[in-house]
C-alpha positions in Angstrom: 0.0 0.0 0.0 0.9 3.4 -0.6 2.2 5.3 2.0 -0.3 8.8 2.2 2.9 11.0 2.6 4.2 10.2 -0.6 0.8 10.3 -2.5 0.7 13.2 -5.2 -2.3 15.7 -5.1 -3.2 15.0 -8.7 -2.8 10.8 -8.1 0.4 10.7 -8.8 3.4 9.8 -6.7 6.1 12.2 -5.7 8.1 9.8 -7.5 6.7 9.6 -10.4 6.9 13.5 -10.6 10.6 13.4 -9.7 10.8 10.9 -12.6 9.0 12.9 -15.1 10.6 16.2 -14.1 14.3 14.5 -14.8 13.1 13.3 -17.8 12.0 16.4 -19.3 15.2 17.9 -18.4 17.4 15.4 -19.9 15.1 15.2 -23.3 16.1 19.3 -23.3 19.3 19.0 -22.9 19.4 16.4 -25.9 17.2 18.9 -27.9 19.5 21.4 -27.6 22.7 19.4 -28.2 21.2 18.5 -31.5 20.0 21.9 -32.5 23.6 23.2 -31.6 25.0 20.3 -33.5 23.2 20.5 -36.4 23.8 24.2 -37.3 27.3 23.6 -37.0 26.9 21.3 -39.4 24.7 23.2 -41.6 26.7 26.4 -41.2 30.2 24.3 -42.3 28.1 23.1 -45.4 27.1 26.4 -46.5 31.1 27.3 -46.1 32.0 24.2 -48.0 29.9 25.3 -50.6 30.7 28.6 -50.8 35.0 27.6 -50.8 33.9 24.9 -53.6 32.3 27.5 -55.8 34.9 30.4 -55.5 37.6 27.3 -56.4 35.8 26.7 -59.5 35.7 30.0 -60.1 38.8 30.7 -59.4 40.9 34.0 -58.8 39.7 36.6 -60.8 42.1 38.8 -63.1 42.0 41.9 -64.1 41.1 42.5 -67.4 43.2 44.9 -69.7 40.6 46.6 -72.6 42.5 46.8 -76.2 42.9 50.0 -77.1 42.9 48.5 -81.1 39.5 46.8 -80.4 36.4 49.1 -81.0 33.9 49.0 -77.9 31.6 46.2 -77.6 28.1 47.1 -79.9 30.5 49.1 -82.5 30.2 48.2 -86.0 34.3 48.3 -88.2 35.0 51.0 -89.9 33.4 50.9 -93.6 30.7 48.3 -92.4 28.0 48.4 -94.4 24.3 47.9 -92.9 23.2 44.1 -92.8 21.2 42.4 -95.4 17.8 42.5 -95.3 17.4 38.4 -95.1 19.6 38.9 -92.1 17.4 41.2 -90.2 14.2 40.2 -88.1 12.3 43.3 -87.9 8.8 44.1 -85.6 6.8 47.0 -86.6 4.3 48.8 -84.1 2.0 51.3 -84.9 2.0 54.3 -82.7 -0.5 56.6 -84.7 -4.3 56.2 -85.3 -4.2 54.6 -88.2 -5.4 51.2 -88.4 -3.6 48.6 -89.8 -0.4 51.0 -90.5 2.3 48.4 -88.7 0.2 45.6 -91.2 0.9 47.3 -94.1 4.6 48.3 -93.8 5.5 44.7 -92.1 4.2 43.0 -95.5 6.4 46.2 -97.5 9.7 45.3 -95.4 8.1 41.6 -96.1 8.6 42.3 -99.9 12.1 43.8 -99.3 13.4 40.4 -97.9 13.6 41.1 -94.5 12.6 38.8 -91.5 9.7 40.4 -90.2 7.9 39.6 -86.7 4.1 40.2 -85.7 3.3 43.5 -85.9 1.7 45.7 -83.1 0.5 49.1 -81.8 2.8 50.9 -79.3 2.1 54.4 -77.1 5.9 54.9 -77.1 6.3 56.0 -80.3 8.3 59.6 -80.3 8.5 61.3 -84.1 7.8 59.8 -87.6 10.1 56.4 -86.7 12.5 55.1 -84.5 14.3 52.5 -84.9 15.0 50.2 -82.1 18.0 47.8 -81.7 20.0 45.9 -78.8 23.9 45.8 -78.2 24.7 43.5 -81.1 22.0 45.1 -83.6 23.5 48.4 -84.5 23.9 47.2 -88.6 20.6 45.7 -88.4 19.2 48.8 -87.3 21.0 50.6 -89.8 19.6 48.5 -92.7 15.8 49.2 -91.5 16.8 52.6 -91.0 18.1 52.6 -94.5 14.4 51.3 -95.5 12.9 55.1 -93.9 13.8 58.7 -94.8 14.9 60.3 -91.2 14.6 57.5 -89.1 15.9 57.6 -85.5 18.2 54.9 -84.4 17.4 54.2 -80.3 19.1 51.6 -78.4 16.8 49.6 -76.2 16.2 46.5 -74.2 16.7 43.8 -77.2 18.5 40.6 -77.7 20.6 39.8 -80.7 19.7 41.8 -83.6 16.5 41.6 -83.2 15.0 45.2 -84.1 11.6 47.0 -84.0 10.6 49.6 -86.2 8.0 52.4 -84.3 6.0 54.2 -86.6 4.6 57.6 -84.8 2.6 60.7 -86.4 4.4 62.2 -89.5 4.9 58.6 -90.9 5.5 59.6 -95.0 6.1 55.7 -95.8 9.1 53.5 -97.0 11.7 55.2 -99.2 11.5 53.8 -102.4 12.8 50.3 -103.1 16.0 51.6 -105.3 17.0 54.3 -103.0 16.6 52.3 -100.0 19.0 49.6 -101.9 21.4 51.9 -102.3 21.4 53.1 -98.9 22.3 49.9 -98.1 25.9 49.8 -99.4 26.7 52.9 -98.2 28.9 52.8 -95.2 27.1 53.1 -91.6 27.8 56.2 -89.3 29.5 54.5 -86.2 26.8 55.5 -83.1 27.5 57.8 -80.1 30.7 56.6 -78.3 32.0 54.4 -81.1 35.8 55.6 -82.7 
């Protein structure tokens, strides 16, 4: 029989209490010594990773421009625009004319170039503008070549991919032989370029 000096208010022995009490403090102490252990180990895997990657990488050098080679984007002197088959143009309509980016995609069409699906745009600013990325400066040139007064406007393009923004003022495509000639004529280098 149980003794009532030991008996626990709730029905359960002091002892039992003791027991419990020891065991919650031991499974703590484990819980803790694996949530200190683990970080370690996940804070030396993040360095090991880090070290492996900046290996591969490995030191980095200081690069020396050429003062022969023309900036990145710059076409050689006496380049010539590039051919119309090599040239993917997109035309957007910025005017209120319907069908106006239609119509002048099938005429580039006809001229051999690439053309994409044509559009309507708000940030058209003057006649045309003629969009290209870093590596489309003679592309632009050649749709350029394609429009009296055109505006040549770097933007956010890949390749030489180009677009051709038609705004109010639009007077049309040159005509077909003096837009070929145009074309072997030599390109003005753009802003920047020797």
């Amino acid at each position: 029989m149980s003794n009532h000096h030991d008996a626990h208010p709730y029905g359960r022995s002091g002892q039992d209490v003791r027991r419990r009490t020891l065991r919650e403090k031991r499974l703590r102490r484990v819980r803790i010594t694996q949530l200190v252990t683990f970080s370690l180990l996940v804070i030396l895997l993040v360095g090991s990773v880090a070290f492996a990657l900046m290996q591969l990488r490995g030191p980095e050098e200081p690069t020396v421009a050429a003062t022969s080679a023309a900036p990145e984007g710059c076409p050689a002197p006496g380049a010539v625009p590039a051919a119309p088959a090599d040239v993917q143009v997109t035309v957007l309509n910025g005017t209120d004319t319907r069908g106006l980016a239609g119509t002048v995609t099938d005429e580039l069409a006809a001229r051999g170039y690439v053309t994409g699906t044509a559009g309507n745009t708000s940030d058209a600013e003057g006649p045309a503008t003629v969009q290209y990325g870093p590596e489309g400066y003679l592309a632009a040139a050649s749709v350029a070549a394609q429009v009296d007064g055109a505006v040549l406007q770097e933007a956010d393009l890949s390749g030489t991919e180009v677009r051709l923004l038609i705004g109010e003022g639009w007077a049309g495509l040159r005509p077909a032989d003096a837009a070929t000639a145009a074309l072997a004529e030599p390109v003005t280098p753009p802003e920047g370029c020797a």
